[in-house]
C-alpha positions in Angstrom: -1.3 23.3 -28.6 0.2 20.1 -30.5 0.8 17.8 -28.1 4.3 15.4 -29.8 3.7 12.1 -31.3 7.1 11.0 -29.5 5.5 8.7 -26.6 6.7 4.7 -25.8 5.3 2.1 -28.3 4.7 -0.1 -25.3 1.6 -2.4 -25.5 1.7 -2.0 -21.7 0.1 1.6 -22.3 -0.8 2.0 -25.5 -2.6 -1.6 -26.0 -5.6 0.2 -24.0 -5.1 3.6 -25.7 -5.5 1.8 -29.2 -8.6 0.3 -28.2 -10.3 2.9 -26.6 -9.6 5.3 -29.7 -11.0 2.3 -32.0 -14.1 2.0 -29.9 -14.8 6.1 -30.1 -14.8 5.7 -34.3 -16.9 2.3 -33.6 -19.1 4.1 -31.4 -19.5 7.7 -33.2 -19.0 6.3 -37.3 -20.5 2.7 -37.2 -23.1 2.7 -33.8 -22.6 -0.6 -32.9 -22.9 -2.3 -36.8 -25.0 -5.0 -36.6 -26.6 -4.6 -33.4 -30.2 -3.5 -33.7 -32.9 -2.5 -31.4 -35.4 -4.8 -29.8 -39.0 -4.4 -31.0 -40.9 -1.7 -28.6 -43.3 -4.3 -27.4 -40.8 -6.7 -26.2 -37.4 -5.8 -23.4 -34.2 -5.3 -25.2 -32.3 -8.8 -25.7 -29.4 -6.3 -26.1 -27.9 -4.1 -23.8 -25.2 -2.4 -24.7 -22.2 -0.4 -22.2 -20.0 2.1 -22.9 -17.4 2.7 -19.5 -14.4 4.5 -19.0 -10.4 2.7 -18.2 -9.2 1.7 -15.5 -10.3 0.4 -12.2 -12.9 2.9 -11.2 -15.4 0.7 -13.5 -13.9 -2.8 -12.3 -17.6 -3.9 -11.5 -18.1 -3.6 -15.7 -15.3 -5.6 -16.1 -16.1 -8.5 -13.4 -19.8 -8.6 -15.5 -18.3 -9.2 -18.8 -15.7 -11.6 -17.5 -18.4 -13.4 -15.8 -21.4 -13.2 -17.8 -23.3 -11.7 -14.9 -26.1 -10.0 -17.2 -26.7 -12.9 -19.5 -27.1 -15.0 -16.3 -29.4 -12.3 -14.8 -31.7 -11.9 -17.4 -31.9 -15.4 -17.8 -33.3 -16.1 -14.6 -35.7 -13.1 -15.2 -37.2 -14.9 -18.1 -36.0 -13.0 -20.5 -34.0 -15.9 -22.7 -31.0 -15.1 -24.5 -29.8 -11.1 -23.8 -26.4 -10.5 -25.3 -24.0 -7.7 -23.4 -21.7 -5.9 -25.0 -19.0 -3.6 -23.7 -17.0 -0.6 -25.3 -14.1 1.2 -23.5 -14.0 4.7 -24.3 -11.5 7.0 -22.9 -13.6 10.6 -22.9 -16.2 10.5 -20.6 -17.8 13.5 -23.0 -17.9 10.5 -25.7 -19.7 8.1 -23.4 -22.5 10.5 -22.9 -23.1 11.2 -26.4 -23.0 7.5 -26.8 -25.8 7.3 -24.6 -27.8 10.2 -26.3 -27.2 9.3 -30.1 -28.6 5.6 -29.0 -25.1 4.2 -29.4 -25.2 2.7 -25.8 -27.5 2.2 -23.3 -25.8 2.4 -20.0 -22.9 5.0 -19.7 -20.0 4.7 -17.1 -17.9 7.4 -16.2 -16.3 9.6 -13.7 -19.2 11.2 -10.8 -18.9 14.7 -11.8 -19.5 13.6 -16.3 -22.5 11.4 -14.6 -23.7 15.1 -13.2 -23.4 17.1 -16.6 -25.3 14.4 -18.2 -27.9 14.8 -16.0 -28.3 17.9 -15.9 -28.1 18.5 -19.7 -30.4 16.0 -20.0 -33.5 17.2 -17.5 -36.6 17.3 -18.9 -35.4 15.3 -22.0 -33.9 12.5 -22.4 -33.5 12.2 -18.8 -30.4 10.3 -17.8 -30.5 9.0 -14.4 -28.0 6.8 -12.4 -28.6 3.6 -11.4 -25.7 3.2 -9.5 -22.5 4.6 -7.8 -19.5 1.8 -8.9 -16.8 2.5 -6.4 -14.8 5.2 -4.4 -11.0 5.6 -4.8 -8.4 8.5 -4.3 -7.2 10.0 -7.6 -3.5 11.0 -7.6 -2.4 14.6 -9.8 0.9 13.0 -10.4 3.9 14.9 -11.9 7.3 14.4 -13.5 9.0 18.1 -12.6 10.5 17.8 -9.1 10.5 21.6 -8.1 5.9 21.0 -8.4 5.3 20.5 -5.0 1.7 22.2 -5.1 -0.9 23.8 -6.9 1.3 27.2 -7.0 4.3 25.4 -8.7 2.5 25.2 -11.8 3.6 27.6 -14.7 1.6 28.6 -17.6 4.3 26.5 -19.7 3.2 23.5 -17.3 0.1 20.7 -19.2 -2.0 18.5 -16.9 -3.7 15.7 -18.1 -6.9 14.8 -17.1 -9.9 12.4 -19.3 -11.7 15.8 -20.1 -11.6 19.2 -19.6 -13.8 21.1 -17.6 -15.9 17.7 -17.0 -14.2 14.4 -15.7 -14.2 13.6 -12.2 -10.5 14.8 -12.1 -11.0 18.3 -13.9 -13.7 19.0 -11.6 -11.9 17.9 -8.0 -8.9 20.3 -9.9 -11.1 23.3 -9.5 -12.1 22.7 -6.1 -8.7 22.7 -5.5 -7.5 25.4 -7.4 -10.2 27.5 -5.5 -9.0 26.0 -1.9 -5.2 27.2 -2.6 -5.7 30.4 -4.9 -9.1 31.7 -3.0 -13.3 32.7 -4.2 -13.6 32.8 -7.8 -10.5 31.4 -8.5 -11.6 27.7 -9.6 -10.5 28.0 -13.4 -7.1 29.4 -12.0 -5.1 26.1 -14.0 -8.2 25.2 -16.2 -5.8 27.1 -19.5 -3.1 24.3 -18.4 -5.3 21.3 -18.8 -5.7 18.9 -22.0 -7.9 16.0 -22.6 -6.1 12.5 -22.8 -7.1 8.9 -21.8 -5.3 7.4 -19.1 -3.3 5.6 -20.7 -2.2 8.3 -23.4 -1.3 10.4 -20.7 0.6 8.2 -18.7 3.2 7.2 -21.8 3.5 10.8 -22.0 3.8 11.5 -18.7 6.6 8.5 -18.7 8.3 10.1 -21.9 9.2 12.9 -20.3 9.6 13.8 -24.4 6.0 16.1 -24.6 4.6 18.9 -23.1 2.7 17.2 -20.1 4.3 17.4 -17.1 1.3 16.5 -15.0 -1.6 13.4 -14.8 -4.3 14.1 -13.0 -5.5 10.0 -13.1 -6.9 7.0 -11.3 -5.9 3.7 -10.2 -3.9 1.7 -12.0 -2.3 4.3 -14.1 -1.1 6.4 -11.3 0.5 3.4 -9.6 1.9 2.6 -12.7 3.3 6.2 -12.8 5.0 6.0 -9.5 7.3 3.3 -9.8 8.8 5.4 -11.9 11.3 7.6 -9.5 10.9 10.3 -11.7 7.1 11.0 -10.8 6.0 11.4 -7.8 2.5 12.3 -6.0 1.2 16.3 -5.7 -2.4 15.5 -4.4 -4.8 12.9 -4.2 -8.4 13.6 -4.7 -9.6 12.4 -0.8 -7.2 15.6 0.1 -8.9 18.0 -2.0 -12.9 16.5 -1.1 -12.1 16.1 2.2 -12.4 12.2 2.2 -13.8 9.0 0.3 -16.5 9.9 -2.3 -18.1 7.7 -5.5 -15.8 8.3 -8.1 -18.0 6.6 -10.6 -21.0 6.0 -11.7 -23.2 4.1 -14.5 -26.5 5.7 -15.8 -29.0 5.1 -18.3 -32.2 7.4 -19.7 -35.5 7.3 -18.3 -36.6 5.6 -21.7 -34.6 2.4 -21.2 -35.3 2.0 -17.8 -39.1 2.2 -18.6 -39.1 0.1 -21.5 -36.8 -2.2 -19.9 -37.8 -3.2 -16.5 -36.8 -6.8 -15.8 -33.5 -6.0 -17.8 -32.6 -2.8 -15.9 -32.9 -5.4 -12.8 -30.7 -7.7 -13.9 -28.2 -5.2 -15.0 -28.7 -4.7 -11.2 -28.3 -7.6 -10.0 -25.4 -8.3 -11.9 -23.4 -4.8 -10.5 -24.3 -6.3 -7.1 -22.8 -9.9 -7.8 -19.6 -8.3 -9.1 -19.3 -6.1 -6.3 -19.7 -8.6 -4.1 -17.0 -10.9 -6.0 -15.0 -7.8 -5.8 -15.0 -8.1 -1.9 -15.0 -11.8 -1.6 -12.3 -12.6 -4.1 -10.0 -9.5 -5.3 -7.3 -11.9 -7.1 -10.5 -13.1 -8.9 -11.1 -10.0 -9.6 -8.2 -8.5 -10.4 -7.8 -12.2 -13.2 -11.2 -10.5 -14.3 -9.7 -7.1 -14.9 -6.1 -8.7 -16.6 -8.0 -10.9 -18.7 -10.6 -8.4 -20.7 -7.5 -5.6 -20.7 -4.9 -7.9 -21.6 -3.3 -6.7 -19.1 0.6 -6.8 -18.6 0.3 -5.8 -15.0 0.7 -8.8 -11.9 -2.3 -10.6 -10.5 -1.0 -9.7 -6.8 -0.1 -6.2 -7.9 -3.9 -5.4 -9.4 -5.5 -7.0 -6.3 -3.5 -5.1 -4.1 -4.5 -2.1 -5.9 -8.7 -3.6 -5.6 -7.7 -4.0 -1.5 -6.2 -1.2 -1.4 -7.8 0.3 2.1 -8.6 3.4 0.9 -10.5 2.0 -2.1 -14.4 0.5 -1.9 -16.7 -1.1 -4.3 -20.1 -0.3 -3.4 -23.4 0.7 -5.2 -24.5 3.6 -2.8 -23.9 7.2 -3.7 -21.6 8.7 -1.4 -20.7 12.8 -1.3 -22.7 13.6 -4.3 -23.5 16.9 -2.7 -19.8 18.0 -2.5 -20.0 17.9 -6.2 -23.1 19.5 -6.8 -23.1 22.1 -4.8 -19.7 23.5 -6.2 -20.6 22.8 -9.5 -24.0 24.6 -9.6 -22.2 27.4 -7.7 -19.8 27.7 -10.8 -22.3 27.4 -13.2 -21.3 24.2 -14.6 -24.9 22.7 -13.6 -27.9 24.6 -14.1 -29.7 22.6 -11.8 -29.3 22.3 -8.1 -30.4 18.5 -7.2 -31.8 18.7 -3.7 -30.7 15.4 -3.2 -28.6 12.8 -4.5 -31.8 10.7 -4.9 -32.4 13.4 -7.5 -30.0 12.2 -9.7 -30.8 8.3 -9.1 -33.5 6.0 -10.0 -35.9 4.9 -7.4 -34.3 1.2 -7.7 -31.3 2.3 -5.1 -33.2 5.0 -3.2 -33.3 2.8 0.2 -29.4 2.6 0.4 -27.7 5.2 2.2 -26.3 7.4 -0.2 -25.5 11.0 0.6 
C-alpha cells in the first residue's frame, strides 16, 4: 500500500515528524558522529537517549530541559557527563539503536520495552530501569459510521507507531480478541500501518489518504479531537481493564555494569523529573513546549500532564497483562515470572506488578 503524499504542511505536525525522520538517518547512517565511547576502565562521560514522541516520555524531556543528568552525575563525582537526546518515531528503530550501540538508554511504548527483552535474553540483555508514566491511549477515527472494532472494513488503515509491536498494536489485539473471540487477535492486524504520531495525525486530519483511524497517545489524540470530524472509538484503559505503564526506558546489562554511578544518576534524574512533573505541571508542560517547539498552549499541555487519568511514576504497573497475552500469542518466547524479571534490581523494592 502507498500511503498519499497529500498531508498539511503545518509545522504544528510535521515540525516533529521532520525531526524524528532526521534523527532515524542520524541514528541508523551516522551513529551519533562525533560522539565516541568512554575508555572501558573509566564510566561513560556520555550517555546517550533515544525516546519515542509525545507525552508518554515527558520525564526525558523534563531531564534535557533541566539538565538533570549532568547535575546528577556531577554530584556522583563523575565531572563533566554530556546527555544527549534523539526523538525517533518507531519504537522498532529505538531498539536497534540500543543494539547497534547507537544509544544507550531506549524509550518506548511497554509492550516494544517487552520484545526487546525478550529478543535480547541471554545476549545483550536489555533490562528496564524504569516504567515513565501511565496514560489512556485513544484509537481515534475520522469515518462517523466506526463506532467499534466491527465497523472496520478491509478498505479501512489504522495508524499506530509499529505494527505488531508498539504499545498501541499490541493493546489492538487484545482487543480485537475481546470483540471477535479466541484466536482472533490479528483479526485487524492486515489494516494497520506504521506511522509516527505526528505523520499519522496530519493524515488522519487530511482526510486526503487512506488512514481513517489513529490508534495514538497524548497530545496527538487531543490534538485530533478538536477537530469535529474525529471522534474517540476506544481508549486503551477500556481495552486493559484500567491504568497500566505505557512506557518505559531500558538499557543492556553491559552499560548498567560498566556504568554504575551513571546508571544512578540517570536514576536520580527520572525521579527529579517526575517529581517536577507532580509539583509543577505548567513547568513541565514549558519543558515539553520548549525542546518540541511546540505550537500547542502552556495551560492546554499541563492540563493534558493533570489530566486525572494520567500518572508519572517509576514503578511498573500491569506488566503481566501484557506478558501473559503476548507469550500466549507467541509474540514473546519467554514468559517472565515477574515483572521484576524484566527490571533491574535498582527498582525492585517499588511496588510494581
Amino acid at each position: 500500500m502507498t500511503i498519499s503524499p497529500r498531508f498539511p504542511a503545518s509545522p504544528r505536525f510535521f515540525g516533529v515528524g521532520r525531526r524524528a525522520l532526521l534523527g532515524t538517518a542520524l541514528l541508523l547512517a551516522a551513529g551519533f558522529a562525533g560522539l565516541t565511547p568512554a575508555p572501558a576502565q573509566a564510566e561513560a562521560t556520555q550517555v546517550r537517549f533515544a525516546r519515542n514522541l509525545g507525552l508518554g516520555y515527558l520525564p526525558l524531556y523534563v531531564m534535557e530541559d533541566k539538565g538533570l543528568v549532568e547535575k546528577h552525575a556531577r554530584a556522583a563525582g563523575l565531572g563533566a557527563v554530556t546527555a544527549s537526546y534523539t526523538p525517533l518515531g518507531n519504537p522498532t528503530t529505538i531498539t536497534e539503536a540500543t543494539l547497534s550501540g547507537n544509544a544507550d538508554f531506549g524509550a518506548a511504548g511497554v509492550p516494544a520495552f517487552i520484545i526487546a527483552w525478550d529478543k535480547t535474553k541471554g545476549n545483550a540483555n536489555l533490562r528496564g530501569l524504569a516504567a515513565l508514566n501511565a496514560q489512556p491511549a485513544y484509537l481515534n477515527t475520522n469515518r462517523p459510521e466506526v463506532k467499534g472494532l466491527t465497523d472496520f472494513t478491509e478498505t479501512d488503515r489504522i495508524v499506530v507507531p509499529s505494527v505488531r509491536a508498539s504499545y498501541q498494536a499490541i493493546v489492538l489485539q487484545i482487543a480485537a480478541e475481546q470483540v471477535f473471540g479466541p484466536g482472533q487477535h490479528a483479526r485487524l492486524d492486515p489494516l494497520t500501518v506504521s506511522l509516527a504520531h505526528p505523520d499519522g495525525t496530519a493524515a488522519l486530519l487530511s482526510g486526503r489518504t487512506e488512514i481513517t483511524a489513529h490508534f495514538t497517545s497524548p497530545p496527538f489524540q487531543d490534538q485530533q479531537l478538536r477537530d469535529p470530524k474525529i471522534h474517540k472509538v476506544l481508549s486503551s484503559y477500556d481495552v486493559l481493564g484500567g491504568p497500566a505503564s505505557f512506557s518505559a526506558l531500558w538499557t543492556s546489562a553491559a552499560f548498567h555494569e560498566a556504568n554504575p554511578r551513571l546508571t544512578k544518576a540517570v536514576l536520580a534524574a527520572l525521579e527529579d523529573a517526575v517529581a517536577l512533573i507532580k509539583a509543577d505541571p505548567r513547568e513541565a508542560a514549558r519543558a515539553y513546549i520548549r525542546i518540541e517547539k511546540s505550537k500547542l498552549g502552556e495551560e492546554e499541555v499541563a492540563a493534558m500532564i493533570a489530566h486525572p487519568e494520567v500518572s508519572y511514576d517509576l514503578a511498573p504497573r500491569g506488566i503481566g497483562i501484557f506478558t501473559d497475552f503476548m507469550a500466549r500469542i507467541g509474540s514473546i518466547r519467554n514468559r517472565p515470572a515477574d515483572w521484576r524479571d524484566l527490571f533491574f534490581a535498582d527498582i525492585h523494592d517499588r511496588t510494581g506488578s
